[in-house]
C-alpha positions as CSV (number, residue, x, y, z in Angstrom):
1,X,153.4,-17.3,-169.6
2,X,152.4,-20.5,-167.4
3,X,150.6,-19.4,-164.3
4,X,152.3,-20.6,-160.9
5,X,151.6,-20.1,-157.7
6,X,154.1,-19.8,-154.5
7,X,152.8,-20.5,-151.2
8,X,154.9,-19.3,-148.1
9,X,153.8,-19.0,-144.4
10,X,156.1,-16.5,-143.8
11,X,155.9,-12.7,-144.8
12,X,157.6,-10.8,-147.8
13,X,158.1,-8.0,-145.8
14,X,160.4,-9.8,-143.3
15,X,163.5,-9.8,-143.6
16,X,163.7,-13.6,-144.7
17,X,161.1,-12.5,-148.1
18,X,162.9,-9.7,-149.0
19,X,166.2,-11.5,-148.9
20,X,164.7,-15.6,-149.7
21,X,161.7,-14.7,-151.2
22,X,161.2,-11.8,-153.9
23,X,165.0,-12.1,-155.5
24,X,164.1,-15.4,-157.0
25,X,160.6,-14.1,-157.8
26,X,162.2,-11.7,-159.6
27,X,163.8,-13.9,-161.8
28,X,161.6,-16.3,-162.4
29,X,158.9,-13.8,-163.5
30,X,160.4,-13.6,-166.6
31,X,159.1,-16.9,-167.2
32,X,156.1,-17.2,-165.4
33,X,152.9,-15.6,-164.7
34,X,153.7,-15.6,-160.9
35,X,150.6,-16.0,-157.7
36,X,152.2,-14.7,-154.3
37,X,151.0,-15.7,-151.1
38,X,152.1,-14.8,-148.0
39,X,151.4,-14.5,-144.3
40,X,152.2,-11.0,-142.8
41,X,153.1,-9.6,-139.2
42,X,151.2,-6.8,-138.0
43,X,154.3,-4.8,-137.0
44,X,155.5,-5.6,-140.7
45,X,152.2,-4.4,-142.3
46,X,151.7,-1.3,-140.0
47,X,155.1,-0.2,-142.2
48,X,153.5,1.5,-144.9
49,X,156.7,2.6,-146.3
50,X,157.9,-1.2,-146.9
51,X,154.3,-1.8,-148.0
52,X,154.4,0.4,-150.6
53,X,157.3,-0.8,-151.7
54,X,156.4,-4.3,-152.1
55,X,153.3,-3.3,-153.9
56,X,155.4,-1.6,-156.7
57,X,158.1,-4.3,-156.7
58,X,155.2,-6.7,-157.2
59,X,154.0,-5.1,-159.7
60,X,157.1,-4.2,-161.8
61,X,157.4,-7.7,-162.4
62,X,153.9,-8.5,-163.0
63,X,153.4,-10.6,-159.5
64,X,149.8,-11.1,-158.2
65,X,150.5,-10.5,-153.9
66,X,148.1,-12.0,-151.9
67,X,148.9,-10.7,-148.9
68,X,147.2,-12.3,-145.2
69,X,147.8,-11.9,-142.2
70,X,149.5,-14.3,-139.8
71,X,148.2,-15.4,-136.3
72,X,150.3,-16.9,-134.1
73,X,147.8,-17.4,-131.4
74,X,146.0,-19.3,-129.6
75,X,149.0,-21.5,-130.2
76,X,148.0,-24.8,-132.6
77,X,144.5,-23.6,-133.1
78,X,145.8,-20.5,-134.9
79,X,147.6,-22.6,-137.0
80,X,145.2,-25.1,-137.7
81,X,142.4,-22.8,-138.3
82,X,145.3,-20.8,-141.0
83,X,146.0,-24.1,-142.4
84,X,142.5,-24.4,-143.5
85,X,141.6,-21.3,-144.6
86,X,145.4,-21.8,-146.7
87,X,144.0,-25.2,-148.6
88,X,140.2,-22.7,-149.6
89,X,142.7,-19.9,-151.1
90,X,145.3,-21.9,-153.0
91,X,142.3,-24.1,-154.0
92,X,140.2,-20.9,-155.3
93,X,143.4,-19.4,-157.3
94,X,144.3,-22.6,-158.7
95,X,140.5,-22.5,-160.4
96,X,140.6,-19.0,-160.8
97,X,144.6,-18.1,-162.4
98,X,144.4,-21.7,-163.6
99,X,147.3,-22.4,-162.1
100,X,149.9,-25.0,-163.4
101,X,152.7,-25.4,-160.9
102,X,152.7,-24.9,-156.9
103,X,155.9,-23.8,-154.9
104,X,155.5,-24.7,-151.3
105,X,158.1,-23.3,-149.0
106,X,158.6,-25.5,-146.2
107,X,156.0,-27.8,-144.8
108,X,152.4,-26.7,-144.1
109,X,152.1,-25.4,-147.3
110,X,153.3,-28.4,-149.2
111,X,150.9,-30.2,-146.9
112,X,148.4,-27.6,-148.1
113,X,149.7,-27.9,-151.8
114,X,149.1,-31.9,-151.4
115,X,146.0,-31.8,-150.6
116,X,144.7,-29.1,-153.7
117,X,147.1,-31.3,-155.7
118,X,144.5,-34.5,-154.4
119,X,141.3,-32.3,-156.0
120,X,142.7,-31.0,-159.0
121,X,146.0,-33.0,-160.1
122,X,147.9,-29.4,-160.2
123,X,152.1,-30.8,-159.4
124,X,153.8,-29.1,-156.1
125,X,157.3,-28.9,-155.6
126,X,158.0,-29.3,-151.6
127,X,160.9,-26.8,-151.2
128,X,161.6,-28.0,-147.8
129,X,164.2,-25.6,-146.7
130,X,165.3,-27.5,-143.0
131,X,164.1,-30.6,-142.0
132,X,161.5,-29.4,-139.8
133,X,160.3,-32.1,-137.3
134,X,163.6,-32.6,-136.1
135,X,164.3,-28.5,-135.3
136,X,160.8,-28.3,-133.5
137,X,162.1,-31.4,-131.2
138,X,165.7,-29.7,-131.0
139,X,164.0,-26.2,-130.0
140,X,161.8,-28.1,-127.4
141,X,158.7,-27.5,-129.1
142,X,157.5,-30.9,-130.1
143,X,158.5,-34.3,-128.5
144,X,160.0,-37.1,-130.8
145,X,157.1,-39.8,-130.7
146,X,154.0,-38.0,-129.6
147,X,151.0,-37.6,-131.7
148,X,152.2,-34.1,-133.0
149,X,155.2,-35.5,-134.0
150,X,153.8,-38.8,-136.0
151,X,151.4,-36.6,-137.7
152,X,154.2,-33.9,-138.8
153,X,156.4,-37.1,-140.0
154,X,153.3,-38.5,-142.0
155,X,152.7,-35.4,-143.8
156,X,156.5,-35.3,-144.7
157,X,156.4,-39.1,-145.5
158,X,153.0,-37.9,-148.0
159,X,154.5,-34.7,-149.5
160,X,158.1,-36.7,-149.8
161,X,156.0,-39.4,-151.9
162,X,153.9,-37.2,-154.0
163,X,155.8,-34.1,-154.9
164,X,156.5,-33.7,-158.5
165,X,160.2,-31.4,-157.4
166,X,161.9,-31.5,-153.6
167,X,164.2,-28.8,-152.8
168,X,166.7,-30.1,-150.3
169,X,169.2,-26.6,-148.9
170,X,172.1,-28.7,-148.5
171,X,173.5,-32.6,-149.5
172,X,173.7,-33.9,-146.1
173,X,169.8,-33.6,-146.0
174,X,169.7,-35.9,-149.5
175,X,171.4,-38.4,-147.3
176,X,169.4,-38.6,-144.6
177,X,165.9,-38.4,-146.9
178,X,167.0,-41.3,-148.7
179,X,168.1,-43.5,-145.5
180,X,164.7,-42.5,-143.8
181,X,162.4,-42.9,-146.5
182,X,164.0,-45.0,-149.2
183,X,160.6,-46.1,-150.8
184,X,159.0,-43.1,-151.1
185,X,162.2,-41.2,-152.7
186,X,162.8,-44.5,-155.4
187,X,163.6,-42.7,-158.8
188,X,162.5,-39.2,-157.3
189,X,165.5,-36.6,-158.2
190,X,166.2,-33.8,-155.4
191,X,167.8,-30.6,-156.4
192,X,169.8,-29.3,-154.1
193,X,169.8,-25.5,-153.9
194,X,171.5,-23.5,-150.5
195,X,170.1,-20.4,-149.3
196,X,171.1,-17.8,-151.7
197,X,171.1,-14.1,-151.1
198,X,171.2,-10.8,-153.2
199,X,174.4,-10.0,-153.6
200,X,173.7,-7.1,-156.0
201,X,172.6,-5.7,-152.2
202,X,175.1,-7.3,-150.1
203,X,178.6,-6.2,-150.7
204,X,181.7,-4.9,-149.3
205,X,182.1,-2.1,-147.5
206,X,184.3,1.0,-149.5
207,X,185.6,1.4,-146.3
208,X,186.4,-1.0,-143.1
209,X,185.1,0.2,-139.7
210,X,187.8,2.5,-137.6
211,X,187.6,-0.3,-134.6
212,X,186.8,-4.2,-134.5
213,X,183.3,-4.8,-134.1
214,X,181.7,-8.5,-133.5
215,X,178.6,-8.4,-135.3
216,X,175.3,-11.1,-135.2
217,X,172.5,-10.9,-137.4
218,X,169.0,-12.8,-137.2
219,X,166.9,-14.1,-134.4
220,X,168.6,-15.8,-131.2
221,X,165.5,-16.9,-129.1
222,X,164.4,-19.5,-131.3
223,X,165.4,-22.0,-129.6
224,X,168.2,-22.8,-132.6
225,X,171.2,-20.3,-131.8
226,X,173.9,-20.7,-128.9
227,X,173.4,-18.2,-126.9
228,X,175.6,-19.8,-124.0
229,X,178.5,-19.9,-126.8
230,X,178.0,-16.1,-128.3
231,X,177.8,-14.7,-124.2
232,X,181.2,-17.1,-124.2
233,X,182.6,-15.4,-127.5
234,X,182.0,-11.8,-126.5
235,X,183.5,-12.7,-123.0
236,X,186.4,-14.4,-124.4
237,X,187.1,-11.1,-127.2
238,X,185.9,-8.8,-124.6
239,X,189.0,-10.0,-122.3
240,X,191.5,-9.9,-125.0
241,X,190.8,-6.7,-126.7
242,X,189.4,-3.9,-124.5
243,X,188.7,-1.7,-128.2
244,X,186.3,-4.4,-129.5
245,X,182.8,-3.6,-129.2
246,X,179.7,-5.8,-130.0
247,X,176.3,-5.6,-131.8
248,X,173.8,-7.7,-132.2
249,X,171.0,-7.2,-135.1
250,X,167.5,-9.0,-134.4
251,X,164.4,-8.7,-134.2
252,X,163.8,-10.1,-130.8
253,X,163.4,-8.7,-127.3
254,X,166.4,-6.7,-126.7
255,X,166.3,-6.8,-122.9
256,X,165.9,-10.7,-123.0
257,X,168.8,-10.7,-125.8
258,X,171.0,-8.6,-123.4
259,X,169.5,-11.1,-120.4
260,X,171.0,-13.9,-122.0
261,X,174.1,-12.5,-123.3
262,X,175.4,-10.2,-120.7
263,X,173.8,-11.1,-117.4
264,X,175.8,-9.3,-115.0
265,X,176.2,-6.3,-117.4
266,X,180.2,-6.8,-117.7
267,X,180.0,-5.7,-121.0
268,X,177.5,-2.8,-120.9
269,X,177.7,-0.1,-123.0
270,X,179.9,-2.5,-125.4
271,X,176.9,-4.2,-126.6
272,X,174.6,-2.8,-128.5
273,X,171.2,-4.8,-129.4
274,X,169.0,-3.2,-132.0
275,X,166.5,-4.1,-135.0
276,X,166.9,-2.6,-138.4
277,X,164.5,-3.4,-141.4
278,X,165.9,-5.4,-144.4
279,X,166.6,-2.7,-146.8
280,X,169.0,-1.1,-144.0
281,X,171.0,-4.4,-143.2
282,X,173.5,-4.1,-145.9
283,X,174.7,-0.7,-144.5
284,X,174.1,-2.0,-140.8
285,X,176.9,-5.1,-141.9
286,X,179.6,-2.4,-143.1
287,X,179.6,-1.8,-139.2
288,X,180.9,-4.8,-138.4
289,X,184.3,-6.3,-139.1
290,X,183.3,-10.1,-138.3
291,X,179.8,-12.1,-138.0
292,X,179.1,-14.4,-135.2
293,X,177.0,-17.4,-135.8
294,X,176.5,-20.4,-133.3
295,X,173.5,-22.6,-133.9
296,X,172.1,-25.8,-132.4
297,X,173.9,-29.1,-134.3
298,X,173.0,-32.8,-135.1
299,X,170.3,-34.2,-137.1
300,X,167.8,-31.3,-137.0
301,X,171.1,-29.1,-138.5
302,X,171.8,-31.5,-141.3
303,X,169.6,-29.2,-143.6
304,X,170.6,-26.1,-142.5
305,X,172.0,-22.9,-144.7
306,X,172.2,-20.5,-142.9
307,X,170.6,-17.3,-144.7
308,X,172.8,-15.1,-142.9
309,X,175.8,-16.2,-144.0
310,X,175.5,-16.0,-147.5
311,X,175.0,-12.0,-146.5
312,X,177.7,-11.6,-144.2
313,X,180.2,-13.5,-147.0
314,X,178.2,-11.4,-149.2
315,X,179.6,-8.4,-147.7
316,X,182.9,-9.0,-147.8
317,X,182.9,-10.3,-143.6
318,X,184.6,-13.6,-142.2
319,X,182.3,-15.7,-139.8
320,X,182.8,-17.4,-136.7
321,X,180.7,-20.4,-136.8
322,X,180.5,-24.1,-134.9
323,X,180.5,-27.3,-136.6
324,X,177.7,-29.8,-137.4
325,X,175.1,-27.3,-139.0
326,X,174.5,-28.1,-143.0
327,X,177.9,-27.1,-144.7
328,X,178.8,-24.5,-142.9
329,X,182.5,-25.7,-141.4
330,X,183.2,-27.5,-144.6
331,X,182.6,-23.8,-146.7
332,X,184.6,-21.8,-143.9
333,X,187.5,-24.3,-144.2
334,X,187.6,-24.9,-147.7
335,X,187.5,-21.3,-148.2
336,X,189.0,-19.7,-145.3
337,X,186.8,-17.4,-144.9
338,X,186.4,-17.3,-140.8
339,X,187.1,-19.6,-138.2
340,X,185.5,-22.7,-136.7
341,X,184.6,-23.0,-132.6
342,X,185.3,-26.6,-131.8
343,X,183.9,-26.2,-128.5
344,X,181.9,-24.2,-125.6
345,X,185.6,-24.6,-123.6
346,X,187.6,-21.2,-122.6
347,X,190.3,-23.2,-124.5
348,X,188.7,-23.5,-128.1
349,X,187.2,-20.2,-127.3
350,X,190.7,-18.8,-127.0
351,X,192.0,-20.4,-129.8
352,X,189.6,-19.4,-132.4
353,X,190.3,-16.2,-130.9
354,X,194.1,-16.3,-131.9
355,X,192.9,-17.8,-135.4
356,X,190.7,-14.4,-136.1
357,X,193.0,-12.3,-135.2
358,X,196.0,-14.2,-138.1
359,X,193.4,-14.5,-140.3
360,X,191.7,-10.5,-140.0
361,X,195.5,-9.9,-140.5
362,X,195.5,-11.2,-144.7
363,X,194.6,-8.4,-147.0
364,X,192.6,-10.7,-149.5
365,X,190.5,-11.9,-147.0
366,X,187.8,-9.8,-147.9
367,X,187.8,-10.1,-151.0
368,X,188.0,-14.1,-150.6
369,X,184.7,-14.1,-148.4
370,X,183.0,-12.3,-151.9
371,X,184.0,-14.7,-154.0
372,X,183.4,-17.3,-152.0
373,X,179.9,-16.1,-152.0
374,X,179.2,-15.5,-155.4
375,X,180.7,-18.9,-155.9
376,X,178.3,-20.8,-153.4
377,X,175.3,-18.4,-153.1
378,X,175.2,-16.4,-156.2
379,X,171.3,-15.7,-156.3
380,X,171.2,-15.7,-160.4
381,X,172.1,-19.9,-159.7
382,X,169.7,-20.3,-157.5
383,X,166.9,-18.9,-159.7
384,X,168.0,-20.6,-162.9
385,X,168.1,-24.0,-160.9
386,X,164.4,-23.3,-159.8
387,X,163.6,-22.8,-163.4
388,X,165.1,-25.8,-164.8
389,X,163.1,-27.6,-161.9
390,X,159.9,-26.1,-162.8
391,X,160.5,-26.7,-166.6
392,X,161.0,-30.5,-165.4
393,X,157.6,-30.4,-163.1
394,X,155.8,-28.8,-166.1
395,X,157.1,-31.4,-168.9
396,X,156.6,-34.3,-166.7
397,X,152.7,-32.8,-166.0
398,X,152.8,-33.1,-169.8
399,X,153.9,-36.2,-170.5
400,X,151.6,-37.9,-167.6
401,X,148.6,-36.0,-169.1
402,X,149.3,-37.0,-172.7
403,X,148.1,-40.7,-173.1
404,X,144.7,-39.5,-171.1
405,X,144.4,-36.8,-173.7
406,X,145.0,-39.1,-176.6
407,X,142.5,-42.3,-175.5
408,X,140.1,-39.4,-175.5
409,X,140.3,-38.0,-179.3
């Protein structure tokens, strides 16, 4: 089998590898002699249960882990000094597995893969997930213009140009690529693939909840979710239904979730705020009856897919979502399967409350938010559209190495 590698800051025993990771792993081992590297959280690792676990799913499908461990501080030199330690050990597998292929997830490590791919001509695909720059300025974190900024762009500009695949989550991001850099994209296909998720794990409950509960999933302090709408949401269902209670799933601080959400404590004992590890979410979604999402809009949300909403659909739930974020509004609609918040006002608030409630009244609405998942983010698509895309990096590796390979017979 050709050896790849796949190169991923984050960690595959987070939620977000377990659920956008290892699945298309998985399948593409059939194919491929696969190199895993990943970046793991000490409160992830000091699990040995889920270690162990990913050590045998590893194995079963003959994946080499590389498991290190991620440092988030001091911030930018933790990075930096990550980042170069990154471009030594992709470099030293590449000579070692003789690798063929590299799959960066998001940005620092297709900056890392471009710069192997300078030393030893090995192709990357820049799977690019969001656009990046423009959620760091969105979340606060980086200011449009400085030098942080410019040197993010250039590197996107550079792994744009000399990518052999880009992975774009939705088409609204395509448009926006080609406007920005039209140059570097001439000719260049990008294969559009949305954040898929394991259905096989995520399905509907055998039976529905005895009482409504408003679920959320995933982190809120990023900087990327509205809190102000989802304290607004709970107020607004709290008022008009005194059985509805409330949980929120994440992994971050529950007493600054609960700050944000219920400041003066109105709701209380309502609200629950908990974590739960990723092979207990798909029982912790059969406890809710609907799934709240509200993130940041505009240009950093172009090339957005949410991960938790191919889940929540996944398990048979209807969302409550806000426009402007990848293709989210445009699937709910289409499909009906939630409803759409126009607006932070008490007004659209109450009105997307009526529009639950008639919708959470149609007995084929659960089974419409399944097949509305399997017909969007069926995982076994996903993977096969990775594989056609690394079978095109690989043939085209082939056909540029060719004439060099001839001239010297």
């Amino acid at each position: 089998m050709t050896p790849t590698l796949y190169l991923t800051r984050n960690g595959l025993l987070e939620p977000l590898g377990q659920s956008q990771v290892i699945p298309y792993l998985r399948g593409l081992s059939s194919e491929y002699a696969i190199t895993l590297i990943t970046y793991e959280k000490a409160e992830d690792w000091a699990d040995e249960e889920a270690v162990a676990h990913a050590w045998a799913d590893c194995e079963a499908h003959g994946i080499t882990w590389l498991p290190q461990v991620f440092r988030p501080h001091p911030k930018v030199v933790a990075p930096a000094l990550s980042m170069v330690r990154m471009v030594w050990l992709v470099h030293r597998e590449v000579r070692r597995r003789g690798i063929r292929l590299i799959h960066a997830r998001s940005y620092i490590p297709a900056a890392v893969s471009l710069l192997v791919h300078r030393v030893t001509g090995v192709p990357f695909i820049f799977d690019m997930r969001a656009l990046w720059p423009e959620e760091l300025i969105t979340a606060g974190r980086l200011r449009r213009g400085g030098w942080m900024h410019r040197f993010i762009t250039a590197a996107e500009r550079a792994c744009l140009k000399h990518a052999a695949g880009i992975v774009s989550l939705t088409e609204a991001a395509v448009g926006h690529l080609r406007r920005t850099y039209p140059d570097e994209l001439r000719d260049k296909e990008i294969t559009v693939i949305p954040t898929c998720a394991d259905l096989d794990r995520f399905r509907p409950a055998q039976n529905a909840p005895a009482r409504l509960v408003h679920g959320c999933i995933g982190t809120l302090l990023s900087g990327w979710f509205k809190t102000d709408w989802l304290q607004a949401w709970i107020g607004t269902a709290a008022e008009h239904d005194p059985a509805a209670r409330f949980e929120i799933l994440t992994r971050d601080d529950p007493q600054a979730v609960r700050a944000q959400i219920d400041p003066q404590g109105e709701i209380g004992e309502r609200l629950t705020i908990a974590s739960r590890r990723s092979a207990e979410m798909p029982a912790a979604l059969h406890a809710h009856t609907v799934s709240i999402m509200f993130f940041t809009d505009g240009l950093s949300k172009l090339g957005s897919s949410p991960t938790r909403m191919a889940e929540v659909l996944g398990s048979g739930l209807p969302v409550v979502a806000n426009r402007g974020v990848g293709d989210v509004a445009k699937i709910v609609e289409e499909h009906r399967v939630g409803v759409i918040v126009e607006d932070l006002s008490k007004e659209a608030m109450y009105e997307a409350f009526d529009a639950l409630r008639d919708l959470e009244t149609d007995p084929a609405l659960a089974a419409r938010c399944r097949d509305t998942a399997l017909a969007v983010f069926s995982l076994d698509a996903g993977t096969e559209r990775y594989s056609e895309l690394y079978r095109a990096c690989l043939a085209d590796q082939r056909a540029q190495a060719a004439p060099s390979n001839s001239s010297g017979r």
